[in-house]
N, C-alpha and C positions, 0 to 999 in steps of 0.2 A: 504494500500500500504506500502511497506519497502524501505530500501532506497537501492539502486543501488550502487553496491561497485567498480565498474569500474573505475577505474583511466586513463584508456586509454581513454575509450569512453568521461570520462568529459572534459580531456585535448584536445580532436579533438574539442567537441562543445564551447568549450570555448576561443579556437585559431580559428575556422570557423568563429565565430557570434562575437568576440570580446568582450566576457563579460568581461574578467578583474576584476577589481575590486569589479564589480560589483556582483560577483557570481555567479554561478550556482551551483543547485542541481538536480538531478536528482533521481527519483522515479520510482522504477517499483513494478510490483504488484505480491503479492505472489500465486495467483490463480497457480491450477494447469495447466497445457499446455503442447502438442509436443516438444521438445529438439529445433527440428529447428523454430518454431514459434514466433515470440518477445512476450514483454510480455509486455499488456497494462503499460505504462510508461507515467510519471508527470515531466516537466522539471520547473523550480520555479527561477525566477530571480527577484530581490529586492523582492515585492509586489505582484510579478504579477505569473500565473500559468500556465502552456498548458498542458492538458490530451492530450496525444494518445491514442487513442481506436481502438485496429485491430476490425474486425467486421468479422469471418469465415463463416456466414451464404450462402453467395455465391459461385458460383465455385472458385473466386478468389479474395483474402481477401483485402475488403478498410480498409484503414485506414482513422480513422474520427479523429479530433484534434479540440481542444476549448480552447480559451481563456480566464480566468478570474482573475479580482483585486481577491487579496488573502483575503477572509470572504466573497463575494459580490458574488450574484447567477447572477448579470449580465454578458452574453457572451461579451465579447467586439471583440471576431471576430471567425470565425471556418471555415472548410474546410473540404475535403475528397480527398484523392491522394490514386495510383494505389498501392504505395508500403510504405513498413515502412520507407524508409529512406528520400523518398518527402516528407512524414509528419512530419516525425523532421526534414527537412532542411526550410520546410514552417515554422512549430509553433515556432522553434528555430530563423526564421529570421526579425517573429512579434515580439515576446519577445524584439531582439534586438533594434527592432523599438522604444516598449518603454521604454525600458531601456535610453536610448538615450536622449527618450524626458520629461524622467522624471527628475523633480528639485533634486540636490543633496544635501543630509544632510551631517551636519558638516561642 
């Protein structure tokens, strides 16, 4: 995956979900794909990760999203919504969850 150079897009999700200081990064993947189609995309706040995965195999494309600690194969949560922008507004509004409830360093 490369990293996603959008300055808009990070500035919506990070006045949306309230990361602040806490950062966001955002990731999308360099595979090739349709103009109009997103592109599987990784959002990463402190420690923590959510893949989006569109899935085109159907008439009409789910999007699957998963949560994990940054190194650790455990899911700690995942979902499937009708469109790209319920998957980042879901994986973006867990992320915030633990951002939240994680202890802060310094």
């Amino acid at each position: 995956m490369r990293e996603f150079k959008s300055n808009h897009i990070r500035f919506a999700l990070e006045h949306a979900f309230g990361f602040g200081e806490r950062g966001l990064r955002l990731v999308a993947a360099a595979a090739s794909r349709k103009a109009n189609n997103p592109p599987n995309t990784r959002l990463e706040v402190g420690g923590y990760i959510a893949d989006i995965l569109v899935d085109r195999r159907h008439p009409s494309a789910i999007c699957h999203w998963i949560v994990q600690k940054v190194g650790s194969a455990e899911i700690l949560q995942w979902g499937q919504e009708t469109t790209f922008d319920e998957a980042i507004a879901a994986a973006g509004g867990y992320l915030r969850d633990l951002a939240q409830k994680a202890p802060k360093l310094g």
